[in-house]
Each structure stands twice: as structure tokens, then as C-alpha cells.
VEXLOPA-474962 format. One line per field, with one value per residue: residue in one letter; chain; x, y, z of N, C-alpha, C in turn. Coordinates in steps of 0.05 Angstrom, whole numbers. Layout:
N
residu = [A  ...]
chaine = [A  ...]
n_px = [X  ...]
n_py = [Y  ...]
n_pz = [Z  ...]
ca_px = [X  ...]
ca_py = [Y  ...]
ca_pz = [Z  ...]
c_px = [X  ...]
c_py = [Y  ...]
c_pz = [Z  ...]
END
This chain:
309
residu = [X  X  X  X  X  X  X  X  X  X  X  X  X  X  X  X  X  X  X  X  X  X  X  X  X  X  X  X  X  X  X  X  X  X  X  X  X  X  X  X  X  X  X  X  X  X  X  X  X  X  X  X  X  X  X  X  X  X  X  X  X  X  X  X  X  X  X  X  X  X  X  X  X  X  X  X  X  X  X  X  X  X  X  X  X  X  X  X  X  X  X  X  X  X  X  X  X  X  X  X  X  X  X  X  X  X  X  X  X  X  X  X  X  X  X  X  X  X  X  X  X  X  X  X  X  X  X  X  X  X  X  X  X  X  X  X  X  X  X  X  X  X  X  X  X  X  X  X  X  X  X  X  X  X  X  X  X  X  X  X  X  X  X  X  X  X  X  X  X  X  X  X  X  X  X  X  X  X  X  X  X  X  X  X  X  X  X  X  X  X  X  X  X  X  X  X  X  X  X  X  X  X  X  X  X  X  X  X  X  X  X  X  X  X  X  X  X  X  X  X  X  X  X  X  X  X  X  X  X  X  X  X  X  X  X  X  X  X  X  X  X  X  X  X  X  X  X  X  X  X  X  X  X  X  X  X  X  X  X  X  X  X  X  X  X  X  X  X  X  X  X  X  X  X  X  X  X  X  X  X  X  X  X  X  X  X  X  X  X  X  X  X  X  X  X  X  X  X  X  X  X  X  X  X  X  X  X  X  X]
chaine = [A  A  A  A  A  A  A  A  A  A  A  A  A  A  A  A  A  A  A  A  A  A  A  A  A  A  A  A  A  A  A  A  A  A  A  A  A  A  A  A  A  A  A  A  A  A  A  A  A  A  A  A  A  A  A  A  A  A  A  A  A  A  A  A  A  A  A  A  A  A  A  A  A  A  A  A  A  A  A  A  A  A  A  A  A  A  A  A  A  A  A  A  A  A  A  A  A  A  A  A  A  A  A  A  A  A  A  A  A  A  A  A  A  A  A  A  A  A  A  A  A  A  A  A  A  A  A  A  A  A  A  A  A  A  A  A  A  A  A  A  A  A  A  A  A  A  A  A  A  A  A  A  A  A  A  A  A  A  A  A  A  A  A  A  A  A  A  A  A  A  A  A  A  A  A  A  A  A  A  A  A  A  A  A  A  A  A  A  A  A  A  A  A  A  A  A  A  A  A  A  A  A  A  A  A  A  A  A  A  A  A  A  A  A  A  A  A  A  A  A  A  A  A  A  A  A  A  A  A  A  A  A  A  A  A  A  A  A  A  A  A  A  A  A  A  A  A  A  A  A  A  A  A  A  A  A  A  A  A  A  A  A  A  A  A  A  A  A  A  A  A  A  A  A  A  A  A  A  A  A  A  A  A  A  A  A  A  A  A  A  A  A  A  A  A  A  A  A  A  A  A  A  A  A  A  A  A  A  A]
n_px = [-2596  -2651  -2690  -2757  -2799  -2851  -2871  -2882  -2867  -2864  -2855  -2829  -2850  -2817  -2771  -2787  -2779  -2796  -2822  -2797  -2757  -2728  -2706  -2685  -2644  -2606  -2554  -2534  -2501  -2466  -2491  -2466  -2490  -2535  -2567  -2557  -2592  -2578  -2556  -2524  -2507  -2485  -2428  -2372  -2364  -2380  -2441  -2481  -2538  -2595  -2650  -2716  -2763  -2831  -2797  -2756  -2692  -2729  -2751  -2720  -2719  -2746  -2719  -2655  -2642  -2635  -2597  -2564  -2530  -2497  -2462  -2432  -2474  -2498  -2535  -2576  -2624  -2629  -2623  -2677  -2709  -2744  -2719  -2686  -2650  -2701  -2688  -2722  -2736  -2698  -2633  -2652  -2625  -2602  -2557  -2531  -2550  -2518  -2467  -2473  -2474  -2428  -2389  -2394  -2385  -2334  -2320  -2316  -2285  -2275  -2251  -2283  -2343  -2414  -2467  -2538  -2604  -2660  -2711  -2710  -2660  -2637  -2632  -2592  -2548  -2522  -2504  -2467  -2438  -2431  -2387  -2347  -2338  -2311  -2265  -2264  -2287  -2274  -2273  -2282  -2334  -2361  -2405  -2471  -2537  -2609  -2668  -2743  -2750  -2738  -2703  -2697  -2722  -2755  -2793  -2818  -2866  -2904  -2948  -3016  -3013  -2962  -2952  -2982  -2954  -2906  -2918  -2939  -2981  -2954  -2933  -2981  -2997  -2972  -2967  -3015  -3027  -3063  -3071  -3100  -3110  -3055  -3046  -3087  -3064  -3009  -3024  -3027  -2980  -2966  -2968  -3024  -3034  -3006  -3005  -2998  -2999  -3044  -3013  -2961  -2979  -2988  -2935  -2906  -2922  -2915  -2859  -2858  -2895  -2852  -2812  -2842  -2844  -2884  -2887  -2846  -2851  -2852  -2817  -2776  -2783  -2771  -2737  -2747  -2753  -2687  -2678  -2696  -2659  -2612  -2606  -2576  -2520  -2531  -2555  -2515  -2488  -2496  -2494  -2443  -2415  -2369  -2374  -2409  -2481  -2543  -2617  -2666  -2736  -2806  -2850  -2920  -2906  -2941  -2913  -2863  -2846  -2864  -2849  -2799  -2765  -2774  -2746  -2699  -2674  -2670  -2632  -2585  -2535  -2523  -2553  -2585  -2635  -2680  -2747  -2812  -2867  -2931  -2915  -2900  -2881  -2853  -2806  -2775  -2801  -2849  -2836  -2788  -2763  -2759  -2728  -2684  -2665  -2660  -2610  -2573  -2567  -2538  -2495  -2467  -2455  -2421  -2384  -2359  -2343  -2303  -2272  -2255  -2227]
n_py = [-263  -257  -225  -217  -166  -163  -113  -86  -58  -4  76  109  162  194  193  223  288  349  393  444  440  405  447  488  462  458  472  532  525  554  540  552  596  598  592  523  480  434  382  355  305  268  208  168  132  163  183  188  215  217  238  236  256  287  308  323  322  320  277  230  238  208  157  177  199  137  121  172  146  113  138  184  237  260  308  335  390  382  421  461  431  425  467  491  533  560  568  594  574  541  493  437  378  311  300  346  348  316  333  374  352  319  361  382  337  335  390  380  345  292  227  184  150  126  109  126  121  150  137  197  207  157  159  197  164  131  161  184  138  113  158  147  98  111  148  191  215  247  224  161  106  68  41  22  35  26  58  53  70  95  58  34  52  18  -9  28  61  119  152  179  243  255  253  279  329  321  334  371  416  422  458  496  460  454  500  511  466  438  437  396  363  343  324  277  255  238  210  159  135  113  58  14  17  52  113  182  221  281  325  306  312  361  391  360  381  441  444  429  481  519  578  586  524  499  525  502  447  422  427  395  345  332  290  238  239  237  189  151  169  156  107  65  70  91  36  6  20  12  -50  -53  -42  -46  -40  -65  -73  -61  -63  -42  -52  -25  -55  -52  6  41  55  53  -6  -76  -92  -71  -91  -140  -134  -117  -161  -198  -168  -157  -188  -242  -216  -172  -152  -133  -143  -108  -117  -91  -40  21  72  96  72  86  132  106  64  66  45  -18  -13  17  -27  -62  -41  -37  -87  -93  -65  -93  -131  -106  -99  -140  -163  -134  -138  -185  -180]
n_pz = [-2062  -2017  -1972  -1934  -1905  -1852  -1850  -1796  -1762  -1721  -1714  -1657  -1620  -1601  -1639  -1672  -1718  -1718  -1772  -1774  -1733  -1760  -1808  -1766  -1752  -1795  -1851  -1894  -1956  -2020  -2085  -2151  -2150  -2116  -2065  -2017  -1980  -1922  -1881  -1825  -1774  -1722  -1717  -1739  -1805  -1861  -1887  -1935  -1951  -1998  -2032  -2048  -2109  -2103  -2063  -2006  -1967  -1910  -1909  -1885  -1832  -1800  -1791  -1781  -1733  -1706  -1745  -1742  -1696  -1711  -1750  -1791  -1815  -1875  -1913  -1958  -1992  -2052  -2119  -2127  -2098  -2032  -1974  -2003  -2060  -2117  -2170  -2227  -2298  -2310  -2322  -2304  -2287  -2278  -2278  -2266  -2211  -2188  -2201  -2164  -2118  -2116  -2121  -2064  -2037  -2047  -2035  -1977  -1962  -1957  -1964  -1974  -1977  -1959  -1995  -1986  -2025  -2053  -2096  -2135  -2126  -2125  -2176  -2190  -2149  -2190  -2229  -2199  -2200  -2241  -2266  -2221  -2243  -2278  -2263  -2235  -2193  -2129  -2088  -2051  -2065  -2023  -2010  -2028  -2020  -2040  -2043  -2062  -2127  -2188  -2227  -2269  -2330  -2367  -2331  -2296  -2268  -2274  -2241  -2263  -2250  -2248  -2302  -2336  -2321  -2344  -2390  -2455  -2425  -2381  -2341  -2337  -2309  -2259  -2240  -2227  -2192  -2143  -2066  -2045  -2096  -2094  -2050  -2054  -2100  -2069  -2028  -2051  -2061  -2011  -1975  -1946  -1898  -1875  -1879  -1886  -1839  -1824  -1802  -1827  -1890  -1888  -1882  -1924  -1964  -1942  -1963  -2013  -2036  -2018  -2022  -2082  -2100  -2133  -2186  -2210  -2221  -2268  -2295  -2261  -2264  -2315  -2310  -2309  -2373  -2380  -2357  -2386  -2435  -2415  -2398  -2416  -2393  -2342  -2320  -2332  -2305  -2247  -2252  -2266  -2219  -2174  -2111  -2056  -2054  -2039  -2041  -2016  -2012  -2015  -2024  -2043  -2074  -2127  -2164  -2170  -2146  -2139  -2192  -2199  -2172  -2183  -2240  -2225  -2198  -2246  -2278  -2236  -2218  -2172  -2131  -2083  -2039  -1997  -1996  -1972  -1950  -1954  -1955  -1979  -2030  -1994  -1957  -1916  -1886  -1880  -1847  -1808  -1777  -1788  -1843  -1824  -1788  -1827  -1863  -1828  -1827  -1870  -1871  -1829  -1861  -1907  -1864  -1847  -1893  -1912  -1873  -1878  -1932]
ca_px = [-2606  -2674  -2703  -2781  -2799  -2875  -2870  -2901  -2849  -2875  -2834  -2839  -2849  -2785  -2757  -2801  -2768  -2818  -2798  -2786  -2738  -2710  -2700  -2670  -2618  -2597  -2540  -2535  -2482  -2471  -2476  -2477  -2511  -2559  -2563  -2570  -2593  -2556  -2556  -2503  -2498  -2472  -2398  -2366  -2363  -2399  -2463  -2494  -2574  -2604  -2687  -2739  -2780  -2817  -2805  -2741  -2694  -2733  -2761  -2707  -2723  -2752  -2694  -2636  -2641  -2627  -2572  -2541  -2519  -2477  -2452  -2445  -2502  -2497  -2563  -2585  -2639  -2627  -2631  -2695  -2729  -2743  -2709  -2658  -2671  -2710  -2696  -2750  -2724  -2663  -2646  -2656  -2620  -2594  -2526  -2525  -2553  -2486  -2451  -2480  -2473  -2403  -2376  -2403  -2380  -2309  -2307  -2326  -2251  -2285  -2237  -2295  -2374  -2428  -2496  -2566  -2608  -2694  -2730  -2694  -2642  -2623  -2616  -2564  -2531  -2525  -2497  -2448  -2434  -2423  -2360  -2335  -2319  -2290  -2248  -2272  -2295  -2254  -2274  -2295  -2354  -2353  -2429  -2486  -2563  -2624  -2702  -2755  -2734  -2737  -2672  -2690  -2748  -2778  -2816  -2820  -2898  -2918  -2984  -3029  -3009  -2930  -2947  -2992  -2932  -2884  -2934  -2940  -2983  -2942  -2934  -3004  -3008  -2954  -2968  -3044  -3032  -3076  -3062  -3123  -3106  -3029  -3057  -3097  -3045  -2985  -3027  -3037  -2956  -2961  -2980  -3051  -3031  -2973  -3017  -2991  -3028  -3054  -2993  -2945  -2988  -2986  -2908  -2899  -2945  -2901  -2835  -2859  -2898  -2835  -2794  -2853  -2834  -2902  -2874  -2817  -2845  -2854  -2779  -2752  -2801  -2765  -2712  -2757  -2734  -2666  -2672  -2693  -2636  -2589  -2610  -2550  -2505  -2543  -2561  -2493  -2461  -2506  -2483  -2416  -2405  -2356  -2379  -2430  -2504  -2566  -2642  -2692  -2762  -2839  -2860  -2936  -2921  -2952  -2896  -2834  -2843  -2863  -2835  -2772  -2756  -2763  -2725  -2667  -2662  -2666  -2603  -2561  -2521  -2525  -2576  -2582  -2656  -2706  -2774  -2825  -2890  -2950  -2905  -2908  -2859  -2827  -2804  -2756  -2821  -2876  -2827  -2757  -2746  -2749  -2715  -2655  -2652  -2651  -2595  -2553  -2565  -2534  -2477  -2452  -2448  -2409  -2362  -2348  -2333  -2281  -2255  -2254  -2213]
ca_py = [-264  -240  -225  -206  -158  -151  -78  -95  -50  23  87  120  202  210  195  240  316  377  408  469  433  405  470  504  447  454  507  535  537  565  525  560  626  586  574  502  474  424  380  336  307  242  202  159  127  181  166  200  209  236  248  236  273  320  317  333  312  312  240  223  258  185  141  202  191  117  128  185  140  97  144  221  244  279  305  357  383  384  441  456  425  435  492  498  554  542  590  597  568  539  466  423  356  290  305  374  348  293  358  384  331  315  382  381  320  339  409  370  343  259  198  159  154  109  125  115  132  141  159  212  212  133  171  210  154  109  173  182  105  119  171  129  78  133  145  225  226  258  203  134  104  47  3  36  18  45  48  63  95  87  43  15  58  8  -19  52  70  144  169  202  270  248  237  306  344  318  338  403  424  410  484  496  439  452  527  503  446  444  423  377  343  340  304  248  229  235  177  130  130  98  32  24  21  77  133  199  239  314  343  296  326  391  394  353  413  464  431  434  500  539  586  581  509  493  537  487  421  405  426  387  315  317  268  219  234  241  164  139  176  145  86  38  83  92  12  -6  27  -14  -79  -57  -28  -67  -42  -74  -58  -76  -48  -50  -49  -26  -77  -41  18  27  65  30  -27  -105  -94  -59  -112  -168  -129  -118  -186  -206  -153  -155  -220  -239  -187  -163  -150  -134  -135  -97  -128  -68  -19  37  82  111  64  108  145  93  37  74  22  -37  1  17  -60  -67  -26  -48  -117  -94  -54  -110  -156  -103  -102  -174  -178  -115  -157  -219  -184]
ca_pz = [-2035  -2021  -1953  -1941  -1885  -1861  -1845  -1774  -1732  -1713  -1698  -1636  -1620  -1592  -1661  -1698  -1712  -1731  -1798  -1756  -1712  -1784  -1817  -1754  -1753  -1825  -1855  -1928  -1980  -2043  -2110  -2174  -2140  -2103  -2038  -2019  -1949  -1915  -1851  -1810  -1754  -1716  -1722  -1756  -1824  -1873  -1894  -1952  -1955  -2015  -2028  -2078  -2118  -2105  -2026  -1989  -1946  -1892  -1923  -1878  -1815  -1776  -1795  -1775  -1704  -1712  -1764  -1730  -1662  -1718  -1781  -1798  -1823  -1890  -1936  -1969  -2013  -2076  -2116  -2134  -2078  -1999  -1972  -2029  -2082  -2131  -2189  -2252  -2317  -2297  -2338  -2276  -2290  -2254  -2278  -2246  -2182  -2191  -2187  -2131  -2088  -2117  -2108  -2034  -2013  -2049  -2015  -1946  -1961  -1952  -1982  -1982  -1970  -1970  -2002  -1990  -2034  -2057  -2116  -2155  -2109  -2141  -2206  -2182  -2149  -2219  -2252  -2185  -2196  -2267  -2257  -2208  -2255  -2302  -2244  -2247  -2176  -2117  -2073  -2067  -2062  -2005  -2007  -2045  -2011  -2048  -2032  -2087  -2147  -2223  -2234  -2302  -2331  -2373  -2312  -2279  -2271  -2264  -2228  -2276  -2249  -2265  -2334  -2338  -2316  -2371  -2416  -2460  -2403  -2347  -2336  -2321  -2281  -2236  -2223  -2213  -2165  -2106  -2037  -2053  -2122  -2084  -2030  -2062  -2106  -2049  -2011  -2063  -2064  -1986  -1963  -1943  -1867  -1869  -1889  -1871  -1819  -1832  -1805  -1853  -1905  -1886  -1883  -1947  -1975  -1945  -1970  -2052  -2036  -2004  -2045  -2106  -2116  -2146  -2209  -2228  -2224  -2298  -2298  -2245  -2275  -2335  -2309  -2325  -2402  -2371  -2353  -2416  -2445  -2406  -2393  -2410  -2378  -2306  -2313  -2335  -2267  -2221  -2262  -2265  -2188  -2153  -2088  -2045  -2062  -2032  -2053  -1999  -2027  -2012  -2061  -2054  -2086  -2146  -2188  -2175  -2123  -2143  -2217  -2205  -2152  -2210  -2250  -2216  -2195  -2267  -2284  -2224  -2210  -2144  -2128  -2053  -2037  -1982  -1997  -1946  -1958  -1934  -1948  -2009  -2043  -1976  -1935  -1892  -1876  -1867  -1837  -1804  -1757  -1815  -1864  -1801  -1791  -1858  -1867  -1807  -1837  -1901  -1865  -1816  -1884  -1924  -1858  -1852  -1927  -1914  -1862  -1889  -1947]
c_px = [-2631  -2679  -2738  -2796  -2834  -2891  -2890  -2890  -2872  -2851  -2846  -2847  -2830  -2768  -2763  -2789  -2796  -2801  -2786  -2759  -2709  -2694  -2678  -2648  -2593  -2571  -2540  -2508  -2492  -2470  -2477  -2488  -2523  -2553  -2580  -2578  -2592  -2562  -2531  -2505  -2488  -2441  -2398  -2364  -2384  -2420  -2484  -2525  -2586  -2630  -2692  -2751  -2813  -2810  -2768  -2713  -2708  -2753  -2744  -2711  -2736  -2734  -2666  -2629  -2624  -2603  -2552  -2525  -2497  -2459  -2450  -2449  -2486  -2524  -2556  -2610  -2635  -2635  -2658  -2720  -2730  -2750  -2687  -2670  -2687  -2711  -2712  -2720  -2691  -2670  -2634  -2645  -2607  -2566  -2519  -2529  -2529  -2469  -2450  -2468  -2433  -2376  -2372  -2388  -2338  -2290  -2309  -2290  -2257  -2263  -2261  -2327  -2389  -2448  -2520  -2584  -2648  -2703  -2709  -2665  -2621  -2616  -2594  -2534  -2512  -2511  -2464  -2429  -2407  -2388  -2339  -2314  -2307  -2274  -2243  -2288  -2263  -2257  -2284  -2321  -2357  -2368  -2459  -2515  -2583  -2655  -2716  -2754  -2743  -2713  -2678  -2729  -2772  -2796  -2827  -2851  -2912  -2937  -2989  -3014  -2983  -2935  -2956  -2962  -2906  -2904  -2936  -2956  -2978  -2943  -2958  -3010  -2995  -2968  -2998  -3050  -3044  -3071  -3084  -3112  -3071  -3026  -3063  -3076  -3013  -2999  -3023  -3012  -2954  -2980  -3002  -3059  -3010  -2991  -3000  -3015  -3034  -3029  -2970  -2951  -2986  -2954  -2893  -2901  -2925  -2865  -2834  -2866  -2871  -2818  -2814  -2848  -2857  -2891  -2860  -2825  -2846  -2825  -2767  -2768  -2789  -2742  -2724  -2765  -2705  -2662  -2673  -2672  -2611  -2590  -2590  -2527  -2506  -2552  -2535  -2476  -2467  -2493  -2455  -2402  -2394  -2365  -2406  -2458  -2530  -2598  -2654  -2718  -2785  -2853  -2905  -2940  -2918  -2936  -2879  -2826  -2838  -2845  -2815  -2759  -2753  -2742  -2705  -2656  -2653  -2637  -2591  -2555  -2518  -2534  -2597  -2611  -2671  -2730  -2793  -2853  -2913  -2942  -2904  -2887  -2836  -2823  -2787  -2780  -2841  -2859  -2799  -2745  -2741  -2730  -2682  -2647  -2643  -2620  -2570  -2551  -2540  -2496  -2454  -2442  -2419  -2379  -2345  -2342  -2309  -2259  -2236  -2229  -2188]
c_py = [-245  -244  -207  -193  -153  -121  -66  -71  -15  48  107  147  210  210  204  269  333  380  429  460  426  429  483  497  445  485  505  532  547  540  535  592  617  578  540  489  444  407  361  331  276  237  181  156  150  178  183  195  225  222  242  261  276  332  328  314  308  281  226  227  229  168  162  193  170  114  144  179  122  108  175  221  256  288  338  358  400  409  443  444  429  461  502  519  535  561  573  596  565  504  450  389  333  297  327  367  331  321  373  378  319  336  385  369  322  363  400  352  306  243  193  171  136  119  106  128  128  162  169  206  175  139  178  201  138  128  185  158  109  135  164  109  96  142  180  233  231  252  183  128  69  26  41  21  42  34  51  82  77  78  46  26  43  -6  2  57  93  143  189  228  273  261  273  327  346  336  365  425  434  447  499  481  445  476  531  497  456  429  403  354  329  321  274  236  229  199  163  128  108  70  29  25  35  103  162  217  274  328  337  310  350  401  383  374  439  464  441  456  519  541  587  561  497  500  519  458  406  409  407  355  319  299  240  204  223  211  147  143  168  123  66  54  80  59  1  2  13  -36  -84  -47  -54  -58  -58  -57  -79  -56  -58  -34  -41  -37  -62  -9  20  49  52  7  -63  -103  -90  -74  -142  -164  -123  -140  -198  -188  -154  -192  -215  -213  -200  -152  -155  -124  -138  -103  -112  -48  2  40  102  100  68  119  123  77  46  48  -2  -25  2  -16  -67  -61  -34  -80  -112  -76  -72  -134  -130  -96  -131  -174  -159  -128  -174  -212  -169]
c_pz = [-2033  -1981  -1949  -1920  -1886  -1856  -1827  -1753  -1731  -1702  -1677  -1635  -1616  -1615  -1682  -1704  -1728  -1758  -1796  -1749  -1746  -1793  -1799  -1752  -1777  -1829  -1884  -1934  -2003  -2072  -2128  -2172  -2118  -2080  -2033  -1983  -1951  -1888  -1852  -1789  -1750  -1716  -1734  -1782  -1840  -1890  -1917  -1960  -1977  -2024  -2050  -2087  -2111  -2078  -2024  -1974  -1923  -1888  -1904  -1840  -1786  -1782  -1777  -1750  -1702  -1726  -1749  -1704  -1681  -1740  -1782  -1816  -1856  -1914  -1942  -1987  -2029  -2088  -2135  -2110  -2051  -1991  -1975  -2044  -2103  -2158  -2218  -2280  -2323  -2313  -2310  -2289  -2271  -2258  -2266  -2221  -2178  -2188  -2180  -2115  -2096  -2110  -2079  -2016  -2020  -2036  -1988  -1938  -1954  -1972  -1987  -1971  -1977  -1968  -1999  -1999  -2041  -2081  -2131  -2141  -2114  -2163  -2210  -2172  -2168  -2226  -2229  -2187  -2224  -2277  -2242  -2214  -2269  -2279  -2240  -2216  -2153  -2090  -2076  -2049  -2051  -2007  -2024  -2030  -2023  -2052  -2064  -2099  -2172  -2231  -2264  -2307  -2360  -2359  -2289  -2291  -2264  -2261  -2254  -2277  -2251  -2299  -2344  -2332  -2331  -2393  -2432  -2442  -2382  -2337  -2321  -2301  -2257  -2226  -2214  -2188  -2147  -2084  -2042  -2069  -2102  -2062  -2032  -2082  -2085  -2035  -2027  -2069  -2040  -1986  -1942  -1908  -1861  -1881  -1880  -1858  -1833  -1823  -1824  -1871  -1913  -1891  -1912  -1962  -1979  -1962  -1999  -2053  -2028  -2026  -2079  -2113  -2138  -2185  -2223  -2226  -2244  -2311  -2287  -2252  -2297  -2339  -2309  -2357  -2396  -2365  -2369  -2431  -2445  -2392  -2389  -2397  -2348  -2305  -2318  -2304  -2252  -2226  -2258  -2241  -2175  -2124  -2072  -2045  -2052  -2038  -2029  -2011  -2021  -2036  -2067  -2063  -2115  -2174  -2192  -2150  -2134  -2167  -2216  -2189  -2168  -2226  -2241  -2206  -2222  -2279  -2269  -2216  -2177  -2124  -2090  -2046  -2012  -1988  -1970  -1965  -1937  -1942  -1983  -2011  -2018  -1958  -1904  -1879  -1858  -1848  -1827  -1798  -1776  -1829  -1843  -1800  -1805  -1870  -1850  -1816  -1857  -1893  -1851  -1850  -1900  -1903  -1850  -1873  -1930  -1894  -1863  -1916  -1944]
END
């Protein structure tokens, strides 16, 4: 099933939050030493949101609103990013952030949860997915929906300054970066009528800057070995997830959009798909209100089929 959205809707101001307003709303825990920051809110069914690289939860921050009148809320960012710590030579992997977020949602005391997921933050779900079937988690995992991300990284397409940051370099590059170079390649992730404005910018900025995160980003990019590595593992869980799964897409952007949307049709059987035509690599950001439809599309189907059985 494919559906093709033309990523026409707009979100309003009243459903915009400051990163101030973010932050002040948020609480810490501990993981490891580290403090990690945290948000919740809303009711019902529990709704698990987890972030890309190298931004935040607050990637989430124009969808939330929308979400939080039907689901409780749950995010965080990751450690390593936001306004999580960010300690210096620490081995930063997808499997540790899997038991982060698994610890979390097991001290939170949840049966169950459904995830949505972007970017890095689909890595994590594949390797959540993964344990699942090993029957090693300490809840279950109800419908799975996930935006742009590196599923299957032989069609995964890093930006230049990706690739530089793997590199024996990366070190210099990261603790270089300029709000400048950080800039011009952040847009060319968005769709060429979703741009973000100067204060987007500015807050993305402060997000990877806060805590020295500049320092660790040739640490926290090497989960793009980390995918190669584990490739039939994290592609075998999607294939083999009995739960309901749907991908909604920004088929223009230009790391993991049109391609990764062929390919996963080509690997998943009966493969669940919205493609957002206009739209880049954040479509929670550029497109809430699509992406919410989207989503409530994909929610009413996985409760009719819970119904129905």
C-alpha cells in the first residue's frame, strides 16, 4: 500500500513551542552517571518518539501538540545529544542508546508502547525490534511508524560533511564546525519550500552546541559503521516484526528519501508507505500536520486490525 502526500498543509503558531518553553518542560534522569533529559505529557496509549542525528528531540516539538490530545507523550534526547550530557570519549553506540531507552521505558513500569521513530532514532528502533523477537525486552512493542532514517544502508547517502566526520579527520572537523558550514549543509537536508527560518537555525545550532556537543560528533556518526555491521540483524527485525509498521517518507531528501522508499518496498512484504512529495529529511518539522494525518491514518488501521482480531 502506498499513499502520496503533496506536503501542501502548513502549521500554525499556536502549535509552535520555543526551545526555552521546551527545555523548561523537560525533567532529567540518571543513566550510567549521566544525566539524561526527558519530556511527557498527554494520555492515553504510550507513544514513544525518538530523534535523529545530530538534532534532538525537540525535532518533535510541532507535531507534540497534535499527538499529545490523543497519546502520552514520551521522548528524550539521547545521550549524547540536546540537553542530555555529553561526556568526551565515551563509545557512543545504537545498542547503548537501545539501552537507554529500554531501561527508561522499563523503569516507567509500561506493558506496552508504540514507537515513532527518525533518522538515528530508526536505528535504535530495528535493534529494539530486534530483542523483541529474542523475547529480551520488558515490554511489548504494539505498531512501529518511522520517518527518514538509514534502514538498509546500502541506499543510505551521506552529505559530504557526514562522510568528512567518519573520517580520520572527523575530530578536527567536529571541534571546528562553524555555525556557517552547519548551516548550509542543515538546509540542503529540507525540502526546497520547508526551509527553516533564522530562529530554527539558531536553536538547531544551540541544541549540537550545548554542553560542548560540537566535540563528539565524529563519535556519535560512527553508527553509520554500526549499520553496516549489523545490517542483517537491524533489516531482518523490520522483515520479521509481526507488529504493524508503516514508513512515512520526504521522498526529496537527498540522504535517505526516494531510494530508501524503493527499497523498502522491495524488502518488506506488503509494505505500508507514505510518500510526501516537496518534503526533505524532516518531515515532523517541515510538514507536522501531514505527517499527524499520516500517523492517525496509520493508527486508526492498526486499531481496526486489533479489533477485527
Amino acid at each position: 500500500m502506498e499513499q502520496v502526500l503533496s506536503g501542501s498543509a502548513v502549521v500554525g503558531h499556536e502549535d509552535v513551542f520555543t526551545l526555552e518553553a521546551w527545555q523548561h518542560a523537560g525533567k532529567w534522569f540518571s543513566y550510567g552517571g549521566h544525566a539524561i533529559f526527558s519530556r511527557m505529557a498527554g494520555r492515553g496509549e504510550p507513544l514513544v518518539l525518538l530523534h535523529g542525528f545530530p538534532t534532538a528531540s525537540w525535532d518533535w516539538s510541532r507535531i507534540w501538540p497534535m499527538l499529545a490530545r490523543h497519546y502520552r507523550l514520551l521522548t528524550l534526547d539521547m545521550l549524547g545529544f540536546g540537553f542530555s550530557d555529553k561526556p568526551q570519549n565515551y563509545h557512543y553506540s545504537i545498542e547503548d542508546q537501545a539501552d537507554l531507552v529500554q531501561g527508561w521505558l522499563e523503569g516507567l513500569g509500561l506493558p506496552a508502547v508504540h514507537l515513532f521513530a527518525h533518522d538515528y532514532g530508526t536505528s535504535v528502533v530495528q535493534e529494539l525490534l530486534a530483542r523483541d523477537q529474542e523475547a529480551s525486552l520488558g515490554f511489548h512493542i504494539k505498531s512501529v511508524c518511522l520517518l527518514n532514517g538509514g534502514l538498509f544502508p546500502e541506499v543510505h547517502n551521506p552529505l559530504l560533511i557526514q562522510k568528512l566526520l567518519r573520517s580520520p579527520f572527523g575530530g578536527v572537523i567536529s571541534r571546528g564546525l562553524s555555525k556557517g558550514t552547519f548551516e548550509r549543509n542543515f538546509r540542503r537536508l529540507f525540502g526546497a519550500h520547508n526551509q527553516p527560518d533564522r530562529q530554527d537555525l539558531l536553536d538547531f545550532w544551540h541544541l549540537l552546541t550545548y554542553n560542548n556537543g560540537r566535540g563528539i560528533l565524529h563519535e556519535l556518526i560512527q553508527f553509520m559503521e554500526e549499520r553496516r555491521c549489523h545490517r542483517n540483524r537491524w533489516v531482518g527485525a523490520l522483515q520479521n516484526a509481526t507488529q504493524p509498521a508503516r514508513l512515512i517518507s520526504g521522498t526529496a531528501d537527498p540522504v535517505s528519501g526516494a531510494a530508501m522508499v524503493r527499497r523498502y518496498r522491495e524488502l518488506m512484504s506488503e509494505a505500508d508507505v507514505v510518500s510526501m512529495r516537496h518534503v526533505g529529511h524532516y518531515p515532523h518539522f517541515e510538514k507536522p500536520r501531514d505527517v499527524f494525518s499520516a500517523y492517525q491514518d496509520f493508527r486508526q488501521q492498526v486499531f481496526e486490525t486489533g479489533s477485527a482480531g
